[in-house]
DRENDOLO-671421 format. One line per 5 residues: number of its first residue (from 1); their letters; for each residue x, y, z of C-alpha. Coordinates in nm, 2 decimals. Each point is the difference from the previous one (the first is absolute). Last residue first. Layout:
BEGIN
NUM) a) X,Y,Z | ...
This chain:
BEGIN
322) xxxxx) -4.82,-1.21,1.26 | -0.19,-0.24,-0.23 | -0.32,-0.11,-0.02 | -0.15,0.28,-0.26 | -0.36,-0.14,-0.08
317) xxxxx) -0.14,-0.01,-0.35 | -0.39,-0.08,-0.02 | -0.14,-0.08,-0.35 | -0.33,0.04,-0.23 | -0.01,-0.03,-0.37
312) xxxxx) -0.30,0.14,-0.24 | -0.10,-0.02,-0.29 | 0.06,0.09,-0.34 | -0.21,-0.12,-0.32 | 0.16,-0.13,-0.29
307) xxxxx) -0.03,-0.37,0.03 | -0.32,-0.01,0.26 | 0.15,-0.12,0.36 | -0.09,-0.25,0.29 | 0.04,-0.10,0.37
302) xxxxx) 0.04,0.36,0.03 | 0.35,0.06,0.14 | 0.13,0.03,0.38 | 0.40,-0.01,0.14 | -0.04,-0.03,0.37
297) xxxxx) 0.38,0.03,0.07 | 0.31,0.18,-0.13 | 0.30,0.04,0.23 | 0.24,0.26,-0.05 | 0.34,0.00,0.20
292) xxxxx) 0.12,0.31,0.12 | 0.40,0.07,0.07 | 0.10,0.20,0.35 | 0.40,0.00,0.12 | 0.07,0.08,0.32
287) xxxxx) 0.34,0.22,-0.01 | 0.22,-0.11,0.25 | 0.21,0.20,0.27 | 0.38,0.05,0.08 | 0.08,0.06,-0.44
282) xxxxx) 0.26,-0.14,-0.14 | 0.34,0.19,-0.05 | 0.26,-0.13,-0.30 | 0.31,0.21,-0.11 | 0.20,-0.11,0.31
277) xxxxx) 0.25,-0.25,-0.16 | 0.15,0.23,-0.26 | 0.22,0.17,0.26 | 0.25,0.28,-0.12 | -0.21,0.09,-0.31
272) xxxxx) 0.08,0.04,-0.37 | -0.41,0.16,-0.10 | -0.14,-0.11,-0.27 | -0.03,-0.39,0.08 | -0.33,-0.08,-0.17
267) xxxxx) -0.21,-0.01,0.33 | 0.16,0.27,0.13 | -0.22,-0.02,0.34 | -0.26,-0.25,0.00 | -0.29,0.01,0.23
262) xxxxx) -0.23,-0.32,0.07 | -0.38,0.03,0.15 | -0.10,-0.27,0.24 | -0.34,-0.23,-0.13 | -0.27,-0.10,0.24
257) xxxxx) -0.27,-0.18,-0.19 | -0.10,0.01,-0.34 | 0.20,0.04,-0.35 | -0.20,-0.09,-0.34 | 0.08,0.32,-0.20
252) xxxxx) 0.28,0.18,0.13 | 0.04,0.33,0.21 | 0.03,0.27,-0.23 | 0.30,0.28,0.12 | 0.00,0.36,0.06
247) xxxxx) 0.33,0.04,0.16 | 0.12,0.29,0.24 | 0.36,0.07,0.11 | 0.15,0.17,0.28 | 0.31,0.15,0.02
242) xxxxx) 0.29,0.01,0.26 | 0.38,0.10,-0.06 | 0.28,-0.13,0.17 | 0.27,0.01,-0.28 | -0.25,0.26,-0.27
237) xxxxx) -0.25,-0.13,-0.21 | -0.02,0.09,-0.39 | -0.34,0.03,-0.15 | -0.07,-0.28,-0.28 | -0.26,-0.26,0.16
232) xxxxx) -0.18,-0.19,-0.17 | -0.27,-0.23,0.17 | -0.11,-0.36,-0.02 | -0.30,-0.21,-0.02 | -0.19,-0.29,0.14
227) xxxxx) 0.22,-0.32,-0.02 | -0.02,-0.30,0.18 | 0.23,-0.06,0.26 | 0.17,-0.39,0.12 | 0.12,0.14,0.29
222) xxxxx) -0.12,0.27,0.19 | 0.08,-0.08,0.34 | -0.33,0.02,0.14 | -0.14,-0.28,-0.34 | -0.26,0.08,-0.17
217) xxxxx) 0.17,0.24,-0.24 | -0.10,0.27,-0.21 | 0.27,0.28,-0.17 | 0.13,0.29,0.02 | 0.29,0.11,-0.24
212) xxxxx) 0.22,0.32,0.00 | 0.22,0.11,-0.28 | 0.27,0.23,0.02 | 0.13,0.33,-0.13 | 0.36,0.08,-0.01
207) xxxxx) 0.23,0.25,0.22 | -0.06,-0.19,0.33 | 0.17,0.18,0.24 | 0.33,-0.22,0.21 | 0.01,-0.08,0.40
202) xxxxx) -0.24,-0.26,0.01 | -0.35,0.02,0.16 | -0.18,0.15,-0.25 | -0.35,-0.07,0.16 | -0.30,-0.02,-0.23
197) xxxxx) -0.37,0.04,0.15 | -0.27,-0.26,-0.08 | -0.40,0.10,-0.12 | -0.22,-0.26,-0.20 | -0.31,0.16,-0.19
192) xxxxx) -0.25,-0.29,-0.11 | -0.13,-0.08,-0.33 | -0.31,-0.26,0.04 | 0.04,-0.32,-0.25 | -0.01,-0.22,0.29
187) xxxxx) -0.16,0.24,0.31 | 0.19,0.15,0.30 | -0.04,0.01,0.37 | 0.28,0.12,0.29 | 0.09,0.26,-0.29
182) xxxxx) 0.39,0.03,-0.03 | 0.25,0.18,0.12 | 0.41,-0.15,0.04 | 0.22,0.20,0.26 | 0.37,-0.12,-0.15
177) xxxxx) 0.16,0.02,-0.30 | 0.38,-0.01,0.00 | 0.22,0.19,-0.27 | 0.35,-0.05,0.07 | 0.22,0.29,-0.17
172) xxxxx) 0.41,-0.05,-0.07 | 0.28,0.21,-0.01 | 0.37,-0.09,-0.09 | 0.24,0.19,0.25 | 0.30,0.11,-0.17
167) xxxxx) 0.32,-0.01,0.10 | 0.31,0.21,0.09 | 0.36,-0.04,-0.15 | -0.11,-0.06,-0.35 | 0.17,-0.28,-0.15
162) xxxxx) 0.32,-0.07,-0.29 | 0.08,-0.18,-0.25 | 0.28,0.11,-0.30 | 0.27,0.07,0.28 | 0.10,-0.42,-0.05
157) xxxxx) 0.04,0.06,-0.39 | 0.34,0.10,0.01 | 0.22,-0.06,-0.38 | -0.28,0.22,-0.17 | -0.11,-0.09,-0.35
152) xxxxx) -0.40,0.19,-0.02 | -0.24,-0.28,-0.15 | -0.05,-0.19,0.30 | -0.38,0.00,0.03 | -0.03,0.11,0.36
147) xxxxx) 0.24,0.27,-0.13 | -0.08,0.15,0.39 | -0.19,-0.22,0.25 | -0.24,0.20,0.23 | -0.10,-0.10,0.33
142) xxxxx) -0.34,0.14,0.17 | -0.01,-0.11,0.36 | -0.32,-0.21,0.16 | -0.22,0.02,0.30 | -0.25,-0.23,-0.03
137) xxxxx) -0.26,-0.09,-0.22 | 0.01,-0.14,-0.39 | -0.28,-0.19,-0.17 | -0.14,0.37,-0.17 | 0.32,0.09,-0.20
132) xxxxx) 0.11,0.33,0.06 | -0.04,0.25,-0.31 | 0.31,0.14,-0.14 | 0.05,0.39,-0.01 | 0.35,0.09,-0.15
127) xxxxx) 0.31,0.21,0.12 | 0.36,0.01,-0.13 | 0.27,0.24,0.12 | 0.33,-0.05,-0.22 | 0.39,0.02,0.08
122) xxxxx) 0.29,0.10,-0.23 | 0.37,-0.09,0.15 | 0.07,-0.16,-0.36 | -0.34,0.15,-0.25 | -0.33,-0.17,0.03
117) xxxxx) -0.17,-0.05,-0.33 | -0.32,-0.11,-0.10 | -0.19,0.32,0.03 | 0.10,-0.02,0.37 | -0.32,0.18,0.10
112) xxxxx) -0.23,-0.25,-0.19 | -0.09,0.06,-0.37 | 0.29,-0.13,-0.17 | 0.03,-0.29,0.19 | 0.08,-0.13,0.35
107) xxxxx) -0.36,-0.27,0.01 | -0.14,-0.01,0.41 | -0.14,-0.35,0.03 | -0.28,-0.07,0.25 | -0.10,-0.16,0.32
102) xxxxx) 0.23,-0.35,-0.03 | -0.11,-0.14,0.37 | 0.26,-0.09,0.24 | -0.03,-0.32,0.18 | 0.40,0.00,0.01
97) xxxxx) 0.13,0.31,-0.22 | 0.24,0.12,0.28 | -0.10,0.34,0.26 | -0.27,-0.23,0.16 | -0.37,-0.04,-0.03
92) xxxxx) 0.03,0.12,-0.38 | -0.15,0.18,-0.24 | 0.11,0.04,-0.35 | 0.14,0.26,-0.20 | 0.20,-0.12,-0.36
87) xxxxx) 0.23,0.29,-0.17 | 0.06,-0.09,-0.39 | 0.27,0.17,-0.20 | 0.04,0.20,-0.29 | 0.33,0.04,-0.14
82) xxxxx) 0.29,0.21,0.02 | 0.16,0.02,0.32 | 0.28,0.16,0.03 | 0.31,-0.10,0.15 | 0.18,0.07,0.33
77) xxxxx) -0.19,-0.23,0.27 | -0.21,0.16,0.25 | -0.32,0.04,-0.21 | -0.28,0.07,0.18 | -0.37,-0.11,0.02
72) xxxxx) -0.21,0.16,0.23 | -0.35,-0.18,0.15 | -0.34,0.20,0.03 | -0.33,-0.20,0.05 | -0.33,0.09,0.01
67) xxxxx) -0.27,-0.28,0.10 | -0.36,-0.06,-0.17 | -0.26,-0.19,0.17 | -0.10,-0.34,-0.02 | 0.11,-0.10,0.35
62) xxxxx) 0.03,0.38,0.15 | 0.37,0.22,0.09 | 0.13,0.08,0.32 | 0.31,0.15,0.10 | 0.07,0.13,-0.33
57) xxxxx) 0.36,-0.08,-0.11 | 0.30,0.23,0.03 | 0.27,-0.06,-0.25 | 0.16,-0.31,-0.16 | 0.33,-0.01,-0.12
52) xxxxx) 0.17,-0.15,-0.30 | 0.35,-0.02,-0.14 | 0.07,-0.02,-0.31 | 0.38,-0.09,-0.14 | 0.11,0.12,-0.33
47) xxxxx) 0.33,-0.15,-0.17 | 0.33,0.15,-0.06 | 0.25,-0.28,-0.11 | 0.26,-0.11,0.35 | 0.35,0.04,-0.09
42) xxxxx) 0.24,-0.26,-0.07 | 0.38,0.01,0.02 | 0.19,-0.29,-0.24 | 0.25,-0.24,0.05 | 0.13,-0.29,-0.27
37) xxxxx) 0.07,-0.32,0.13 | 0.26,-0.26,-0.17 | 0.02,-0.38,0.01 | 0.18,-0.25,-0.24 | 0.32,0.11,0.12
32) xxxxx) 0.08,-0.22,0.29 | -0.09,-0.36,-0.25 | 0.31,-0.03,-0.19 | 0.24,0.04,0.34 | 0.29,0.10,-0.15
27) xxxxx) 0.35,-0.14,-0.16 | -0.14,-0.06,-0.29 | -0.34,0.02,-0.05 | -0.26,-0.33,-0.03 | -0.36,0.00,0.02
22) xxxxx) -0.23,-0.29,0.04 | -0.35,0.08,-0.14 | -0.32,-0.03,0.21 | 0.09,0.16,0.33 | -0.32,0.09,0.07
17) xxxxx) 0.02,0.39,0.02 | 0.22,-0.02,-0.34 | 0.03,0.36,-0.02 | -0.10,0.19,0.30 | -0.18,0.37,-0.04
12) xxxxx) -0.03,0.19,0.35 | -0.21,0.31,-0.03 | 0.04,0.27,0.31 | -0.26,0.24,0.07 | 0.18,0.29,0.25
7) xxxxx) -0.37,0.19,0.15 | -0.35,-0.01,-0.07 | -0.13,-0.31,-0.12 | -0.23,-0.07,0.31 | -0.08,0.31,0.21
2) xx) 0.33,0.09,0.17 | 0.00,0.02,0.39
């Protein structure tokens, strides 16, 4: 079949289309000659067509993380093209742009491999690190939309999209605390060393520090948890990994009984996990809590003083508390 506008063009031209003037002609039919057609052959203008195609993809890649991709642009149609053009890379649960995510933009200029031109039957390789966002999971395909931008005239845009064949399996940690040490007794005001180990459970590293919290709580299920320190933590920890931390924290002013000790993992949301739900790990046993309480009794003075002379106050204090 012809693409449209290629072939015999024919241009009809009718005077009087509406009939408007009466006519007259001896002898003849006034109104059979007030159309003629002209014919004409048409050829289709040169015009570039690109054509994209995704490579290989890594088969795994980590939330937060950098990715490498590598995508070839081709020209199939049979004109140059001769200005720079825009490549977009997303990732995508399918092979279409639905739930895809815009990764990067890859910029055909002067400096990339095309140089900003891509001759008629020409064909490019571009490749270009672009770091996963940290909310996506799953198994997803890297797609690449050519003149994303549509600068480049082409009369077939539908070859400008196109997805990798395999996918690539976003990575995620989990980091779970578990195994909670504290002293059975403590004082307020007394800094106590508190022991938990860290489980990555998910199946992702975690290439960025976090922050863990342990706090105070009265209640078993540690609700309601009052701060007593927190711990940095910047060494990487691999999918499955086990570690165990160690807090020196200060156990509040004013706090008696028993009191269960709190553990936050990624307190400030560092790390992109696969399950933000089992951060939190309070300890099996209590700590018992110990406060004094002064009391002051039998306070004795002379019955009477000299202005300027000292004497002499007497006192018991007694300790009540725990």
């Amino acid at each position: 079949a012809l693409a449209a506008g290629v072939g015999q063009i024919e241009a009809p031209v009718t005077a009087d289309a509406a009939t408007a003037i009466p006519e007259f002609a001896l002898a003849l039919d006034a109104e059979a000659n007030n159309a003629a057609f002209v014919i004409r052959e048409s050829e289709a203008a040169p015009y570039p067509d690109l054509a994209a195609a995704v490579g290989d993809v890594p088969t795994a890649a980590d939330a937060g993380q950098p990715v490498t991709l590598s995508w070839t642009i081709s020209n199939v149609g049979n004109a140059p093209v001769g200005v720079a053009w825009r490549d977009d890379v997303y990732l995508s649960p399918g092979s279409g742009l639905a739930g895809a995510r815009l990764v990067g933009a890859f910029l055909n200029d002067a400096s990339s491999p095309s140089g900003g031109v891509l001759a008629a039957g020409a064909s490019i390789l571009n490749s270009a690190s672009f770091t996963v966002p940290a909310d996506l999971a799953g198994a997803l395909r890297g797609v690449v939309v050519a003149d994303a931008g549509g600068v480049v005239t082409e009369p077939n845009t539908l070859n400008n999209r196109a997805a990798s064949t395999g996918t690539i399996l976003i990575r995620k940690p989990n980091l779970v605390p578990s195994a909670i040490a504290a002293p059975a007794v403590a004082d307020a005001g007394e800094n106590v060393e508190v022991r938990w180990t860290v489980t990555t459970a998910g199946n992702g590293a975690t290439f960025s520090g976090w922050r863990a919290t342990v706090g105070l709580s009265a209640a078993a299920d540690g609700s309601g948890a009052v701060p007593m320190g927190s711990l940095d933590r910047s060494e990487t920890l691999a999918a499955g990994g086990v570690a165990e931390q160690v807090a020196t924290v200060s156990i509040p002013a004013g706090f008696t009984g028993n009191r269960f000790v709190v553990v936050t993992l990624d307190a400030t949301s560092q790390v992109p996990e696969s399950n933000e739900s089992d951060n939190v790990a309070v300890s099996s046993a209590a700590v018992g809590l110990r406060a004094p309480n002064l009391v002051v009794a039998n306070v004795a003075a002379p019955a009477s003083a000299l202005p300027g002379v000292a004497f002499e106050i007497r006192w018991i204090a007694r300790s009540t508390g725990s």
